[in-house]
C-alpha positions in Angstrom: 89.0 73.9 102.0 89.8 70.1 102.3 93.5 69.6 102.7 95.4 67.5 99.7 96.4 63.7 100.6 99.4 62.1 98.9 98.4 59.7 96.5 99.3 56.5 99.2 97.1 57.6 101.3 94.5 57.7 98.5 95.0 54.3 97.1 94.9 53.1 101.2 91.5 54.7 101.8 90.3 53.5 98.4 91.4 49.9 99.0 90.1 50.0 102.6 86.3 50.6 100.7 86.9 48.1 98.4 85.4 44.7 98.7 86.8 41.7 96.9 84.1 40.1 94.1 82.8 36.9 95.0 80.0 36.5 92.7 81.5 33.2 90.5 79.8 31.9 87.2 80.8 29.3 84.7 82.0 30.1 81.4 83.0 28.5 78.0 87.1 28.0 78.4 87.3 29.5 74.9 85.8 32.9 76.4 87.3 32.7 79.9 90.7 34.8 79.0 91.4 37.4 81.5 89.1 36.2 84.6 90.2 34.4 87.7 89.9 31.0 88.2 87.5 30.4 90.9 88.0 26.7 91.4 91.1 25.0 91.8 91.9 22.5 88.6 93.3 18.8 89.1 94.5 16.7 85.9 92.0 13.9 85.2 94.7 12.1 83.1 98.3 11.5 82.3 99.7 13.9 80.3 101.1 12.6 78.0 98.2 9.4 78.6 100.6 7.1 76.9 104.6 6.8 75.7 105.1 8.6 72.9 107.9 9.3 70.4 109.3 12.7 70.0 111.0 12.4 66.9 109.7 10.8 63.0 111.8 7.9 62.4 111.8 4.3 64.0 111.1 2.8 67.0 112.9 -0.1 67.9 114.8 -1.9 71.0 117.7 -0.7 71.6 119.6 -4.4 72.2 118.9 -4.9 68.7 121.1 -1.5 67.6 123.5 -1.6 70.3 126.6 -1.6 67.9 125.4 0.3 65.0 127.4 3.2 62.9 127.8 4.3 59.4 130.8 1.8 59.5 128.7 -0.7 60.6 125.2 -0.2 60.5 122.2 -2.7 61.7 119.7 -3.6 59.8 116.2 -4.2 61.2 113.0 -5.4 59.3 109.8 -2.7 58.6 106.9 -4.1 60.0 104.5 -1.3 59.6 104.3 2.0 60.7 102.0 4.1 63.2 100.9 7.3 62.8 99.9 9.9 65.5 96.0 8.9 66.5 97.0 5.2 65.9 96.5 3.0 68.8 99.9 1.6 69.6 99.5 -0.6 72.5 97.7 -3.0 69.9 101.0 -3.2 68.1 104.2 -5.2 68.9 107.3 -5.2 68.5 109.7 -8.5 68.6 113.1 -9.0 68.4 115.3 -7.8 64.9 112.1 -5.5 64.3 111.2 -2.0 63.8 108.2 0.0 63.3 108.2 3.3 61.4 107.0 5.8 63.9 105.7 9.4 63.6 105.7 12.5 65.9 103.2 12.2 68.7 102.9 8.5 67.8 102.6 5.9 70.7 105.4 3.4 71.4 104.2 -0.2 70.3 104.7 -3.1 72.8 108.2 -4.3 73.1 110.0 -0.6 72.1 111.8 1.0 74.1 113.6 4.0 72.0 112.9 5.7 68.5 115.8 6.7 66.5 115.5 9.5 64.5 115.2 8.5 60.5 118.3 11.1 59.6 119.9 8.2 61.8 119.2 5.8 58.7 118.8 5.0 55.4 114.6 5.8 55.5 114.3 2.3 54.5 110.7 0.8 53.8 111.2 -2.3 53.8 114.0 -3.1 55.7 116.1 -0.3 57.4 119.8 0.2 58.1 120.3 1.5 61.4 123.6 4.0 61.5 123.5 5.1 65.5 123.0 3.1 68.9 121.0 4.7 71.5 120.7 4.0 75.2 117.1 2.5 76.2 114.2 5.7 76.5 116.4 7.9 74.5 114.0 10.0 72.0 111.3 8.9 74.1 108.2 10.9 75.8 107.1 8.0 78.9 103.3 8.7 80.2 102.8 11.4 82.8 106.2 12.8 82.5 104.9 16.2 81.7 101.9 16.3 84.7 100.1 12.9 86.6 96.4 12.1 87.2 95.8 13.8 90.1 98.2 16.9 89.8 96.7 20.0 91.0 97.2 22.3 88.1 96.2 25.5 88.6 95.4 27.2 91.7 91.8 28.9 92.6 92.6 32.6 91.8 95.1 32.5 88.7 94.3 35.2 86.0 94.0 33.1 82.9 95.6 33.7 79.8 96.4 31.5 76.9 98.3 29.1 78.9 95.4 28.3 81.2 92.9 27.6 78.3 95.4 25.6 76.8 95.8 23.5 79.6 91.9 23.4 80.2 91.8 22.9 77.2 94.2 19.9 77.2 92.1 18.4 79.9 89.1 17.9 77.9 87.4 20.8 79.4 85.0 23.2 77.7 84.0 24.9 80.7 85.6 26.6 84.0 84.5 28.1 87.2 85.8 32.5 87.2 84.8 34.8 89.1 83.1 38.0 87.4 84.6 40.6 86.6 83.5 44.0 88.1 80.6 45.5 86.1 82.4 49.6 85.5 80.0 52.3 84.0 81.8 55.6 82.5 80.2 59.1 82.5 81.7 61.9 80.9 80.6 65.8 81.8 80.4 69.3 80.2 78.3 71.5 77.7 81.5 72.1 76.1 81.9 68.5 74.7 80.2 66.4 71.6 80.3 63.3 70.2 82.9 62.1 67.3 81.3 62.4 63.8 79.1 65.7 64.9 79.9 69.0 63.5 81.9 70.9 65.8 80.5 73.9 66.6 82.3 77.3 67.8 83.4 76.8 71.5 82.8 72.8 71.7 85.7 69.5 71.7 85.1 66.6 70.8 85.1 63.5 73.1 88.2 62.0 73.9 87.9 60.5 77.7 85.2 58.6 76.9 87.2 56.8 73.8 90.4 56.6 76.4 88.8 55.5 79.4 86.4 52.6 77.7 89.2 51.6 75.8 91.7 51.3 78.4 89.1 49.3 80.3 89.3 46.8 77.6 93.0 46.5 77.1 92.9 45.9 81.2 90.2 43.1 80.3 86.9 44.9 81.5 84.5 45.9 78.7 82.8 48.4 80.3 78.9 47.9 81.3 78.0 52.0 79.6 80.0 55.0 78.2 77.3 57.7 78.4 78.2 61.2 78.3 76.2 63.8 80.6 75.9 67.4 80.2 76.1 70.0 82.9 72.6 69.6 84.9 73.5 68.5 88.4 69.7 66.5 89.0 70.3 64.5 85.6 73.6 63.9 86.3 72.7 62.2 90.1 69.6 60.4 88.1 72.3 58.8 86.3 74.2 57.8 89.3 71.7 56.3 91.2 70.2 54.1 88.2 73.7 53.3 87.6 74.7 52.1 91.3 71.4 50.0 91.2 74.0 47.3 89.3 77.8 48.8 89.0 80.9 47.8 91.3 82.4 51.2 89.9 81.8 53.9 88.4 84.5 56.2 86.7 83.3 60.0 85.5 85.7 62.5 84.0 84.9 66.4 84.4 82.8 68.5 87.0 85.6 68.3 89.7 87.0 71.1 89.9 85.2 74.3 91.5 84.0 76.1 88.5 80.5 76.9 88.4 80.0 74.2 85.9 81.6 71.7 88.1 78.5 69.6 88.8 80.0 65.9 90.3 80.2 67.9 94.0 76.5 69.3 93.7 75.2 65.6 91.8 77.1 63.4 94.3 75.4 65.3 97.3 72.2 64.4 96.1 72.9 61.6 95.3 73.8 61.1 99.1 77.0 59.8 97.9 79.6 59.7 101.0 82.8 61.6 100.0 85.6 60.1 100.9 88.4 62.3 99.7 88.8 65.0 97.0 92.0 66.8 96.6 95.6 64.7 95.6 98.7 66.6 96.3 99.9 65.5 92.7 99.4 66.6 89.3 98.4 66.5 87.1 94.5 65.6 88.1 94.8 66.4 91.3 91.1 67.5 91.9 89.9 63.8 91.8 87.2 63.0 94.2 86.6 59.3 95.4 83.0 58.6 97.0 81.1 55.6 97.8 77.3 54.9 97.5 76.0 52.1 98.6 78.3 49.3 97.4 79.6 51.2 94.5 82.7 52.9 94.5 82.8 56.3 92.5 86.2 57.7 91.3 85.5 61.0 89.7 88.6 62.1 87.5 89.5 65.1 86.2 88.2 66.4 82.5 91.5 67.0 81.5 92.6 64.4 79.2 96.1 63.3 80.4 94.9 64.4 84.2 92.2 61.8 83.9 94.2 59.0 81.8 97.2 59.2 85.1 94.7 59.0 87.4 92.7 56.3 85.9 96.0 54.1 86.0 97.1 55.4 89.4 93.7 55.0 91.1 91.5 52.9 89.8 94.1 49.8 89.5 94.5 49.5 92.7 90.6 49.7 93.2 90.9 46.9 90.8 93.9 44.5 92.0 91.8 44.6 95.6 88.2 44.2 94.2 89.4 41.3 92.2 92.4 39.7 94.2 94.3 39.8 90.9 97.9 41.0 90.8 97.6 41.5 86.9 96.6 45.3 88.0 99.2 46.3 90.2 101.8 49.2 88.3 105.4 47.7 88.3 108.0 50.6 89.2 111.5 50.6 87.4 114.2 52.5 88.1 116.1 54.4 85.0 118.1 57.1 83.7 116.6 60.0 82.5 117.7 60.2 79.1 116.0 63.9 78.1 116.2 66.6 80.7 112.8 67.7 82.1 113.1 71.7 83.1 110.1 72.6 85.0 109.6 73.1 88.8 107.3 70.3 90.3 105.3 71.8 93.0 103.5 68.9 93.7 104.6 65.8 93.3 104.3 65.3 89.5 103.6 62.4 87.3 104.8 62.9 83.4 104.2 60.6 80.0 107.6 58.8 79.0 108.8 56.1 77.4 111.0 53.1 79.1 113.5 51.3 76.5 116.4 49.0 77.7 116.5 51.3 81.5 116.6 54.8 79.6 113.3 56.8 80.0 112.8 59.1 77.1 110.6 62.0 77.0 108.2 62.5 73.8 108.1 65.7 71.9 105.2 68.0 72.2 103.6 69.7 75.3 103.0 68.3 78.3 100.0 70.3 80.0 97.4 68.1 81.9 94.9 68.8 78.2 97.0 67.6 75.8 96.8 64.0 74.3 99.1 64.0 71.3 102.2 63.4 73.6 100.4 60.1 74.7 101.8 58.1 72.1 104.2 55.8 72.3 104.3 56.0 76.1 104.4 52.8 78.2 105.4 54.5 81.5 104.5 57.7 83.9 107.9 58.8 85.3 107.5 59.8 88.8 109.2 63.1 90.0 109.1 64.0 93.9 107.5 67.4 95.0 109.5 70.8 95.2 111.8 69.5 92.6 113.8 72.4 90.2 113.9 70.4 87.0 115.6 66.9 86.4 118.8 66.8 84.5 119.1 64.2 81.7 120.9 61.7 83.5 120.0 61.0 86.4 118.1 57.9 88.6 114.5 58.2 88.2 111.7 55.8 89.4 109.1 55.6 86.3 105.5 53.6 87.0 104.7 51.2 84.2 101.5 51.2 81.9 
């Protein structure tokens, strides 16, 4: 019987068969949320690309309101105003003058501040300035935000929001990424049936397949299939093969185990899949098997639902930060007090549900065998308890793993 390896030494022989993904296309900006850049991105402009005012109210020189208060206020003549969009180098501004001005407006010719119009009397046609400013107060100069030129994002950042909008802000509608990894999903067993089917005596409905696609997506990878398989060892390895013909990954849940219906050893043997490992010295999930075919990497997870949903984060993240050079997958660890005592034994090295608030790790009411899913909610973390421990009093320093 193959000996159990601690779950380091499973995320080091998974990352050692993991290649990073080069393959780059170009996208719409608008759609490019979550992929890696795979060009680095100068400005092609000043940002701002001309002086602007930060403020509505007037812009004006400040000699001619050097002086001014409520007591003594200086009054300046209207000459127009400009309005954000408004070209304002073909304005100008002279001496005793001011222009009425307008958030995100340009600076005409001549100005060299904009006071703010609470700092008058909002006058129209002439207005009575009650504050003197220094020059280039309330005032946005070209460039000072980036310069033509700037290098502003590096080949390899993840982009989010901020990316796009500075894309975006460059006049860009398209971007070099590279792809994400195409992931297929297989669940396994007679005993399970599809959502919306009547459930017959002896069957469960679904859940991995729902958990496992959908935790893909909030991870940013819409996965390429979620098909489920029943127990038939050939069919299940004609699966696998057409699905290797195109997948980086693939993720099945069931069959693991060595029950008679546990198919995955039998289907990845004719495949010709080469095992890598099979038992983890954790649990729960810790028959997980890890085998590569070709270039596709196939992490086999346990049918239990909680067994497969640790695994998934504690296995195939990894497989991900290293396949895509993106740091957006690697689990943060906190450390935390245990606020609710945990009383079982730990065996193995076991990995719980929990929730992290303000460096207090709670644990959620309900069961917490490796089948149950209704203790799932509301957790954001896995706390982390070493092997051979008695039970963990409320209180004390624990490491948890983030989700």
């Amino acid at each position: 019987m193959q000996e159990r390896i601690d779950l380091e030494k499973a995320v080091e022989l998974i990352q050692n068969k993991t290649e990073k993904k080069s393959v780059v296309n170009k996208i719409a900006v608008k759609e490019a949320g979550g992929f890696c850049l795979a060009e680095d991105v100068f400005a092609n402009l000043d940002n701002p690309p001309f002086p602007r005012s930060p403020v509505d109210g007037y812009a004006v020189r400040s000699t001619d309101i050097q002086g001014a208060s409520y007591d003594n206020p200086v009054k300046l003549t209207v000459t127009g105003c400009i309005f954000a969009g408004e070209d304002g180098e073909a304005r100008n501004l002279h001496k005793g003058e001011a222009l009425r001005i307008m958030t995100g407006a340009p600076f005409p010719k001549g100005s060299d501040t904009a006071v703010k119009q609470e700092d008058t009397d909002y006058g129209e046609q002439e207005v009575s300035v009650y504050k003197e400013q220094k020059p280039y107060f309330n005032y946005c100069f070209q460039g000072e935000d980036y310069k033509k030129g700037t290098l502003l994002l590096s080949k390899g950042t993840r982009i989010t929001f901020a990316e796009q909008g500075i894309l975006s802000g460059l006049g860009r509608i398209m971007v070099m990424v590279y792809s994400k990894p195409v992931i297929r999903v297989f669940t396994t067993g007679d005993e399970v049936c599809p959502p919306g089917s009547t459930l017959l005596p002896g069957k469960i409905y679904d859940s991995n397949g729902m958990m496992v696609s959908c935790r893909l997506r909030e991870l940013g990878i819409e996965p390429k299939e979620v098909t489920h398989v029943p127990d038939d060892e050939k069919l299940l390895a004609e699966k696998l093969y057409k699905a290797c013909q195109d997948a980086d990954i693939i993720v099945t849940t069931g069959g693991v185990s060595v029950g008679k219906k546990d198919i995955l050893h039998g289907a990845l043997e004719c495949l010709g899949a080469q095992k890598i490992f099979w038992k983890l010295n954790l649990q729960p999930g810790s028959p997980v098997i890890f085998s590569v075919y070709g270039k596709t990497l196939i992490l086999s997870l346990s049918g239990n639902p909680f067994g497969a949903m640790a695994n998934l984060e504690l296995l195939l993240r990894p497989m991900l930060e290293k396949m895509t050079g993106d740091s957006f997958y690697a689990m943060e660890k906190r450390e935390g007090i245990l606020a609710d005592k945990f009383p079982k034994r730990s065996k193995m090295r076991r990995f719980i549900r929990a929730i992290y608030q303000n460096g207090k790790i709670y644990l959620p009411d309900g069961i917490f065998s490796s089948g149950a899913i209704g203790t799932l909610r509301g957790c954001n973390c896995l706390l982390d308890i070493p092997q051979g421990k008695e039970f963990v009093p409320a209180g004390e320093k624990v490491t948890v793993w983030m989700l």
